[in-house]
N, C-alpha and C positions, 0 to 999 in steps of 0.2 A: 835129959828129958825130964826131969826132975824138977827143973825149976821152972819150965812150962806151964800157963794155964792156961786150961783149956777153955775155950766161949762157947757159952750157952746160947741160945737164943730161944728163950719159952718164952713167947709174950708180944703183945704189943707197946711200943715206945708211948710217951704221954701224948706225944703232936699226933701219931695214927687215931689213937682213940678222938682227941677234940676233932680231927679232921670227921670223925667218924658220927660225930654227934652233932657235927653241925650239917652234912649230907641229909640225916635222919631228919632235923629240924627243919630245913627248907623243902624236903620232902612233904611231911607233915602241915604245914604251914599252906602249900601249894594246893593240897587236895582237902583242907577246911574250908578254904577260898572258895573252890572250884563247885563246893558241896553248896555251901552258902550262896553263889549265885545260882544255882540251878532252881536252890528255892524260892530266891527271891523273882525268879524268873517266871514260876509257877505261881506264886502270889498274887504278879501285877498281871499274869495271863486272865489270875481267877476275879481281880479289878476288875478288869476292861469287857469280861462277858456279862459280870455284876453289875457294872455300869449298862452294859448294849440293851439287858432282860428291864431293867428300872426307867429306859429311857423308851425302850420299844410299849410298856405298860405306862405311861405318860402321855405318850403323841398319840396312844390308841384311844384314852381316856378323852384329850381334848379333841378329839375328832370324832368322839359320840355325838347322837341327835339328842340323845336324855339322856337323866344320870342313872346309870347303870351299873350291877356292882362291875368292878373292872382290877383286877390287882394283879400284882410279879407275886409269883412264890417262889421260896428257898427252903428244897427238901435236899434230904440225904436217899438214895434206893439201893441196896448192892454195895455200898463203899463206896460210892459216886455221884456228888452233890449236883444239881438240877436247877435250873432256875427255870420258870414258866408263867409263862402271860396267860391269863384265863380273862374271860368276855363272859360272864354269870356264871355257867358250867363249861363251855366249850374252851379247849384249847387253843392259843392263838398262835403262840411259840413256845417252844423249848430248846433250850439249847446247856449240854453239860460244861459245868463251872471246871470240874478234879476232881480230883481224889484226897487236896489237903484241906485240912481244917479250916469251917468259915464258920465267923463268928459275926455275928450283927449286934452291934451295940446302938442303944434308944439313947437319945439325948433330950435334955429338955435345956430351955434358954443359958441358963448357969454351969451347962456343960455334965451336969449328974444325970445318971440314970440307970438303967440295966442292961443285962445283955444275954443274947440266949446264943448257945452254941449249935448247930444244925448237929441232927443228926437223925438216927433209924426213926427216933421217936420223939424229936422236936423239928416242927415244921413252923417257916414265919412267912408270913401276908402282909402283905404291903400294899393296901386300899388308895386308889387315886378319886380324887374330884374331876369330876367333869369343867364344873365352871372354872378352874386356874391351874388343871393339871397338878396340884402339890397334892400331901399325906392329907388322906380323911383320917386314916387312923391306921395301927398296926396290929395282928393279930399273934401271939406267939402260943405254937398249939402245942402241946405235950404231954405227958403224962393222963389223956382222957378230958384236959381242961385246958378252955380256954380264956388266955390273959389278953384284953384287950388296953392296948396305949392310946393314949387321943391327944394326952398331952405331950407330943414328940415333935422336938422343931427341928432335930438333924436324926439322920441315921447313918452309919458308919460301918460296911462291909469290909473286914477283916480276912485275912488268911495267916498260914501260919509261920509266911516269913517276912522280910519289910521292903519287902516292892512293891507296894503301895496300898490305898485304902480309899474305900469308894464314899463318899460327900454326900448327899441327900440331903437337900432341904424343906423343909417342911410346906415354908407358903408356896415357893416356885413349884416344888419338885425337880427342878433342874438338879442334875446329879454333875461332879466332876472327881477327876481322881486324884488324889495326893500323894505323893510319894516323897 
């Protein structure tokens, strides 16, 4: 019995552990995925109501008798972004964007410009013409003050994954989505 050795087995072999780490990885790999469309799913949902609120304050604009003030607004209330058609002070629609991050960026012809993030205490306005339905101008409210844009020939409604991005242009107003 002496010249018996006895087998250990403490441990995992080297093939257990790679098998082990590659399980982990397409684990991982599968729920980044799964993560990222959900947002980008949320993005192109918070598009298409960005789009519905910009086009419903359009069609209402060119279907005034006179020019009137007429604009889409984009607030934050509660953690939950808003878009609303107003007709001077009355309501005409509203309908909620989400709960993620919208950002509207101002563009002028050469593609510069700013951009304001919505939130509890940035709110932005989006002024239609009557005679051609496009941008009179943009209002960005915040901080007790307001910035008013005239010179903006696109405007760009963001979220905060990449399912898509809402087109506004200035002369038409016609709005489309990019994705």
């Amino acid at each position: 019995m002496e010249g018996e050795r006895k087998s250990t087995n403490c441990g995992f072999s080297l093939i257990e552990l790679i098998v082990a780490v590659l399980i982990t990885a397409i684990v991982v790999t599968a729920a980044i995925m799964s993560f990222r469309s959900v947002e980008n799913a949320r993005t192109e949902r918070a598009a298409t109501v960005s789009a519905s609120i910009l086009k419903r304050a359009r069609q209402k604009a060119l279907s005034m008798d006179s020019d009137t003030t007429l604009y889409a607004e984009f607030k934050m209330e509660s953690g939950t972004y808003y878009g609303t058609v107003y007709f001077g002070t009355s309501e005409l629609a509203r309908e909620k964007i989400g709960s993620d991050r919208l950002t509207l960026k101002f563009c002028n012809h050469n593609g510069t410009g700013s951009s304001a993030t919505i939130s509890e205490s940035c709110t932005v306005r989006v002024y239609f013409k009557k005679s051609t339905g496009g941008i009179d101008h943009i209002d960005s409210i915040g901080g007790g003050a307001i910035h008013t844009l005239s010179m903006v020939d696109k405007l760009e409604v963001t979220g905060s994954g990449d399912g898509g991005n809402v087109i506004l242009g200035k002369i038409t107003g016609r709005c489309y989505i990019e994705g």
